[in-house]
Backbone bond lengths (Angstrom), bond angles and torsions (degrees), N, CA, C in turn:
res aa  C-N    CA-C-N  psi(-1)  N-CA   C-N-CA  omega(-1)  CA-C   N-CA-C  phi
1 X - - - 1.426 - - 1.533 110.19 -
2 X 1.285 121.84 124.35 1.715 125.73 157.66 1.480 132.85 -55.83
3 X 1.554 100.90 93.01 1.497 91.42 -157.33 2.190 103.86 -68.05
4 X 1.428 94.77 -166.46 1.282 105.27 -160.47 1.921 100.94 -71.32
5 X 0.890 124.88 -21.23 1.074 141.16 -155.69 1.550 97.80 -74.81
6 X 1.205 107.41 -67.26 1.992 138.96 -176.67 1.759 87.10 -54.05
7 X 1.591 131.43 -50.38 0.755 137.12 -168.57 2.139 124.16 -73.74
8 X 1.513 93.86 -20.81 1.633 97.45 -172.51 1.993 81.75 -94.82
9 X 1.197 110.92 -42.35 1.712 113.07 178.57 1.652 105.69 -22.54
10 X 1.896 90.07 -79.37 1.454 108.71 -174.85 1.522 103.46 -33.05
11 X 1.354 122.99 -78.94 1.501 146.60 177.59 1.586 98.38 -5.08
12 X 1.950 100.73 -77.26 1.600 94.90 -156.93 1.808 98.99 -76.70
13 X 1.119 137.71 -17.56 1.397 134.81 -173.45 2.008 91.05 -74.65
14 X 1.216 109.14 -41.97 1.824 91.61 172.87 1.367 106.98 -61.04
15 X 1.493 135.42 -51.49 1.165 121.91 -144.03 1.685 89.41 -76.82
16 X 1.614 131.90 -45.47 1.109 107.84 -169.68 1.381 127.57 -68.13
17 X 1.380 119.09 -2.98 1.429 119.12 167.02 1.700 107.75 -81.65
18 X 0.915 124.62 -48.92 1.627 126.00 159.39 1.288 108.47 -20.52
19 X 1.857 109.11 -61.82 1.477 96.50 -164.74 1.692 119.06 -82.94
20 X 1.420 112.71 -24.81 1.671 137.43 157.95 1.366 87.57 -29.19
21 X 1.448 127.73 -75.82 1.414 125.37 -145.63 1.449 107.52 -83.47
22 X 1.232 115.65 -33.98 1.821 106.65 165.94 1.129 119.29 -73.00
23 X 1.337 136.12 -24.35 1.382 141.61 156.83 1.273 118.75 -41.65
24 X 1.578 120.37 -38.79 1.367 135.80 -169.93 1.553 106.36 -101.02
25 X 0.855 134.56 -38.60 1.366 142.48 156.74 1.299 113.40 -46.96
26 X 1.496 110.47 -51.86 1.729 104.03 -178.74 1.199 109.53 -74.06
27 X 1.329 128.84 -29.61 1.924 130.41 -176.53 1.412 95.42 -62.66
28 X 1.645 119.32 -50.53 1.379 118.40 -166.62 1.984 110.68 -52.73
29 X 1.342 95.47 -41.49 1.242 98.53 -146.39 2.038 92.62 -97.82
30 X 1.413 120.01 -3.51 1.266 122.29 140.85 1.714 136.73 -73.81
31 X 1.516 91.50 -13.35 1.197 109.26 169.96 1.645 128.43 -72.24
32 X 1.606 101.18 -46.34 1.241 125.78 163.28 1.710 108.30 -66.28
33 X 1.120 120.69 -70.45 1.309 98.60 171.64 1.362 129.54 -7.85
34 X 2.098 97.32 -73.35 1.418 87.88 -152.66 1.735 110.44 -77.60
35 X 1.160 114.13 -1.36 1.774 134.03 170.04 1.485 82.34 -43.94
36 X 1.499 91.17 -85.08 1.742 103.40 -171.47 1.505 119.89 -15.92
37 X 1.081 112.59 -91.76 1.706 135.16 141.12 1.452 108.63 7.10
38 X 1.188 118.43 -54.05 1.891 114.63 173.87 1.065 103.81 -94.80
39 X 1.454 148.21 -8.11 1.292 124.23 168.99 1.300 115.01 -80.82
40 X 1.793 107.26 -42.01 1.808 83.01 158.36 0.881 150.41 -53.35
41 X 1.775 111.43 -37.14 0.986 110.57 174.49 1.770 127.01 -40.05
42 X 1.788 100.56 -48.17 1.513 113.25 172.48 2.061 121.66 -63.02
43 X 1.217 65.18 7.32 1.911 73.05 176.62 1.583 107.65 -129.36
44 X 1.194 107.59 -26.36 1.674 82.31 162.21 1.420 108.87 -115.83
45 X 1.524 118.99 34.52 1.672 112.48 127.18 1.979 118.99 -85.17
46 X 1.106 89.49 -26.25 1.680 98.26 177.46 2.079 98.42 -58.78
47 X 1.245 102.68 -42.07 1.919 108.70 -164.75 1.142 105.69 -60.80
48 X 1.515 102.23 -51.78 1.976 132.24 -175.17 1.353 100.37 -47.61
49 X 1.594 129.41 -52.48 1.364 130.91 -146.65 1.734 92.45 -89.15
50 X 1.838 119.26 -55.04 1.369 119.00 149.94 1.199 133.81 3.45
51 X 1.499 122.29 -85.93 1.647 159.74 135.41 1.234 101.79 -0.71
52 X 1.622 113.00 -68.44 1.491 131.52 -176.19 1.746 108.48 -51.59
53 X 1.594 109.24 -69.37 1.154 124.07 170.00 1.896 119.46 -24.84
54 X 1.347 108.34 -80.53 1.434 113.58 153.08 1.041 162.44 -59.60
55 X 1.515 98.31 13.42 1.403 138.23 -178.18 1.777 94.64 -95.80
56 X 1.009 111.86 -55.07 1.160 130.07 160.87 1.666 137.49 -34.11
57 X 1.470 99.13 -61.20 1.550 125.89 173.01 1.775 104.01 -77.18
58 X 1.164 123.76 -22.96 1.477 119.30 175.32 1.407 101.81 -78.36
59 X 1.926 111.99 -44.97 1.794 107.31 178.24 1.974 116.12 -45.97
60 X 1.175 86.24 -42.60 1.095 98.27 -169.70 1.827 116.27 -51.55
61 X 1.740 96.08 -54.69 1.746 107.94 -171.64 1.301 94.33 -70.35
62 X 1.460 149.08 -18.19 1.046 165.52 132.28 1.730 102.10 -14.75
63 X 1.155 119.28 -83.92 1.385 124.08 175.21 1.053 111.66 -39.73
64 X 1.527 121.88 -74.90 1.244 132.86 158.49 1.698 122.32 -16.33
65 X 1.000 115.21 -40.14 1.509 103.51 172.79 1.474 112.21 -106.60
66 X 1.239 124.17 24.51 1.398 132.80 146.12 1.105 126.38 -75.35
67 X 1.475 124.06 -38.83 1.490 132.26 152.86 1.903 122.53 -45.29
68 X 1.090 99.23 -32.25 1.410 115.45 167.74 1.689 132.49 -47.66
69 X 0.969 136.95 81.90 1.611 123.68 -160.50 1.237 113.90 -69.91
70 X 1.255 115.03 -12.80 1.824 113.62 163.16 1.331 102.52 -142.20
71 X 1.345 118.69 123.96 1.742 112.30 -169.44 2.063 87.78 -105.53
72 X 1.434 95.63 124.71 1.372 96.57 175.43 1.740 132.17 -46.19
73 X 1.139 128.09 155.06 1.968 101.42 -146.99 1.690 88.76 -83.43
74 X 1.540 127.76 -46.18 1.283 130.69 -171.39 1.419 110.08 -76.44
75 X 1.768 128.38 -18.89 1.876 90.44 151.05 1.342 106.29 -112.43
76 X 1.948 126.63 61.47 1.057 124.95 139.88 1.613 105.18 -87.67
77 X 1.570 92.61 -55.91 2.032 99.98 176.88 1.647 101.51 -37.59
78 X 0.552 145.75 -49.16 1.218 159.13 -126.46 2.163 90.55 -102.26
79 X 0.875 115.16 -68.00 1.066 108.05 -163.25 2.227 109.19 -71.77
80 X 1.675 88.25 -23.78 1.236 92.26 -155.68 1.860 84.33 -74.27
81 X 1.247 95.46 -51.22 2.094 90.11 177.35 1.372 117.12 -51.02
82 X 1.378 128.73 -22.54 1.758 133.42 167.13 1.394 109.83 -56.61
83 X 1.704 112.29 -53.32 1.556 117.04 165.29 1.453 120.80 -24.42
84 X 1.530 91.58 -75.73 1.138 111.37 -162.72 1.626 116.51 -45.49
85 X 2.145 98.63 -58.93 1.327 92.91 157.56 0.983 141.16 -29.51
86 X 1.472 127.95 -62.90 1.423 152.33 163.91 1.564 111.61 -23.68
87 X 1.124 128.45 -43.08 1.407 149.64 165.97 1.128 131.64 -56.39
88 X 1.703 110.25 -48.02 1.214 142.63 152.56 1.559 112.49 -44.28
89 X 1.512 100.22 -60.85 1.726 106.28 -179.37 1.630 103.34 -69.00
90 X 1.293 129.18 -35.89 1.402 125.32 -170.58 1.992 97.18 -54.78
91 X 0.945 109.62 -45.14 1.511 120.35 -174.08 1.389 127.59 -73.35
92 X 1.075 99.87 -38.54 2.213 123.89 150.51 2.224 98.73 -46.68
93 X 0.749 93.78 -55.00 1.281 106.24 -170.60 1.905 114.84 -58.62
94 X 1.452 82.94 -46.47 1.462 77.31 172.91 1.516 127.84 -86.10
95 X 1.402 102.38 -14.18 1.509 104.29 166.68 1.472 115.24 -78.86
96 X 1.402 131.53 -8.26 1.295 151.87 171.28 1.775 100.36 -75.26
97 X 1.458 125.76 -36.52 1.276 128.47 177.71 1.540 102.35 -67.47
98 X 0.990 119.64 -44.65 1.724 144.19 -167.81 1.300 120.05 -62.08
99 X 1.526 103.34 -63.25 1.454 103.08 128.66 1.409 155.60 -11.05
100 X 1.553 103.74 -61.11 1.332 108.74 175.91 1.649 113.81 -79.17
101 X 1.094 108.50 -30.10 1.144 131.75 -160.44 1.816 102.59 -68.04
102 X 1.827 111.87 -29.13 1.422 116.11 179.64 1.499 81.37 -100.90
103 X 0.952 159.66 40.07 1.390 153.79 152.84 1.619 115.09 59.39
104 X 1.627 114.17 33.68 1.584 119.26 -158.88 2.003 69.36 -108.78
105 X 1.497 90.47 117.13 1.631 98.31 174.91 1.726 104.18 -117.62
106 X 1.525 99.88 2.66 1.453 98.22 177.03 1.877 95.17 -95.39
107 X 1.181 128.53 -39.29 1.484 113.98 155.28 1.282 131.49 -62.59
108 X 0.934 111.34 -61.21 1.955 99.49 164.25 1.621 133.85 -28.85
109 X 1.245 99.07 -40.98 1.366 126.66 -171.95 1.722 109.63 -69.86
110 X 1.632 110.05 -47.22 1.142 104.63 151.56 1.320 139.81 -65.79
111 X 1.647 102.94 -55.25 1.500 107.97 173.56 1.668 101.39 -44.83
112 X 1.329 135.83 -51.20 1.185 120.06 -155.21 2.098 105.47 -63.80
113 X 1.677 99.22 -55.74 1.290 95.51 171.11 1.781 128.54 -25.83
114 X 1.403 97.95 -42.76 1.728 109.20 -169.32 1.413 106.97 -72.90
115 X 1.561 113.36 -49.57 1.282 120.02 170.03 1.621 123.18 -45.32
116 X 1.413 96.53 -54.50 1.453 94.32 -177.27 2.003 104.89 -63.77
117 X 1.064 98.11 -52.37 2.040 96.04 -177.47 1.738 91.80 -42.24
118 X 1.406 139.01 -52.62 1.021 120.03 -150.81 1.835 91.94 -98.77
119 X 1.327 146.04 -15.76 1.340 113.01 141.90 1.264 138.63 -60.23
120 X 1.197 113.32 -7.03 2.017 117.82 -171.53 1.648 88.15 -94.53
121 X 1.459 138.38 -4.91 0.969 126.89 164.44 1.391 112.00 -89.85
122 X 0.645 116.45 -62.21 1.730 121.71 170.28 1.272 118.99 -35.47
123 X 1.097 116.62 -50.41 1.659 133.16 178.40 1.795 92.94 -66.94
124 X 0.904 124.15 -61.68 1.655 111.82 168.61 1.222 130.56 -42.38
125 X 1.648 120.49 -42.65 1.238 132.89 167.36 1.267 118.82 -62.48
126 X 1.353 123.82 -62.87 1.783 128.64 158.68 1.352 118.63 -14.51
127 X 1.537 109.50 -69.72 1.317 142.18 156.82 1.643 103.11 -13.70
128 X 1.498 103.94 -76.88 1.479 106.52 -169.04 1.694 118.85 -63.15
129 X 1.497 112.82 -41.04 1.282 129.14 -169.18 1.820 94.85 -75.21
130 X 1.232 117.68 -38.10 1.416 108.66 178.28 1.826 100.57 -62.18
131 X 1.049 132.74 -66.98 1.257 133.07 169.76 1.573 128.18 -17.74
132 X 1.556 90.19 -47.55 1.805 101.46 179.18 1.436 103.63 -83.72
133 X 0.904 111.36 -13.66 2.061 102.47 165.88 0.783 114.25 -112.02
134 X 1.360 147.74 12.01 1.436 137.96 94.02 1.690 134.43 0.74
135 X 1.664 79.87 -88.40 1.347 83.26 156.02 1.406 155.45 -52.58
136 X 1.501 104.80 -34.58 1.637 129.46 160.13 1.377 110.84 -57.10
137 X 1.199 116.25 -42.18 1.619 127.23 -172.93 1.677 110.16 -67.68
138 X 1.546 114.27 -42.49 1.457 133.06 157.35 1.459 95.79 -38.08
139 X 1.107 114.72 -80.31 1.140 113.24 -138.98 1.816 104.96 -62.45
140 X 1.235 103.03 -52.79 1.371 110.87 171.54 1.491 130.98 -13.25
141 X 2.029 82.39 -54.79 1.864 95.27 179.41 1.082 117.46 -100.62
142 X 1.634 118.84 11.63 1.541 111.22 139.91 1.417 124.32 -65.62
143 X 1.523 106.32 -56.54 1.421 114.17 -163.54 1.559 100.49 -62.78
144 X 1.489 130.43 -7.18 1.846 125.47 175.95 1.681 93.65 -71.07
């Protein structure tokens, strides 16, 4: 028979491996966190600078169709709703800072994902509408 003795042994030698291993588990998995935690951070300075960038390239097609003596009405709509977007995302962004800032990297992480899908659209659209006033602009200083 195992007396009581052999038996409180066993007991506290389990619990301190129990607590050994949650101890080590939680460092690990604070560890990962804060990994986590700086890579967003490095990605929503990568979004920020993005954002920044095309904030930029819209001023610009913006200018660009000021030179224009009749800016066609559907790629004005067109540019003026990119703005707007653009504005929209500037503000996505900062709640993505806000985010990081309470250390919720499981929100950031999304918001950033969404943000970026909906800048790689935008940045395509810009893209195109800068092109078509281009082209408008061609044409213009032929027909002088």
């Amino acid at each position: 028979m195992i007396s009581g003795f052999a038996i409180g042994v066993a007991t506290t030698l389990l619990a301190l491996l129990i607590f050994f291993l949650v101890q080590r588990f939680s460092a690990a998995a604070r560890e990962d966190r804060a990994e986590l935690l700086e890579q967003m951070h490095e990605n929503y300075s990568r979004l920020q600078t993005a954002v920044s960038e095309m904030l930029a390239r819209a001023d610009e097609a913006d200018q660009e169709s000021k030179y224009l003596s009749k800016v066609p009405a559907e790629l004005s709509r067109r540019l003026s709703k990119a703005c707007s977007e653009l504005v929209a995302l500037g503000d996505k962004v900062k709640l993505i800072e806000t985010r990081l800032s309470r250390k919720d990297a499981n929100g950031a992480g999304r918001d950033i994902l969404r943000t970026l899908g909906k800048a790689n659209q935008l940045s395509t659209e810009i893209k195109k509408i800068r092109q078509e006033l281009g082209n408008e602009l061609s044409k213009e200083r032929q027909n002088q």
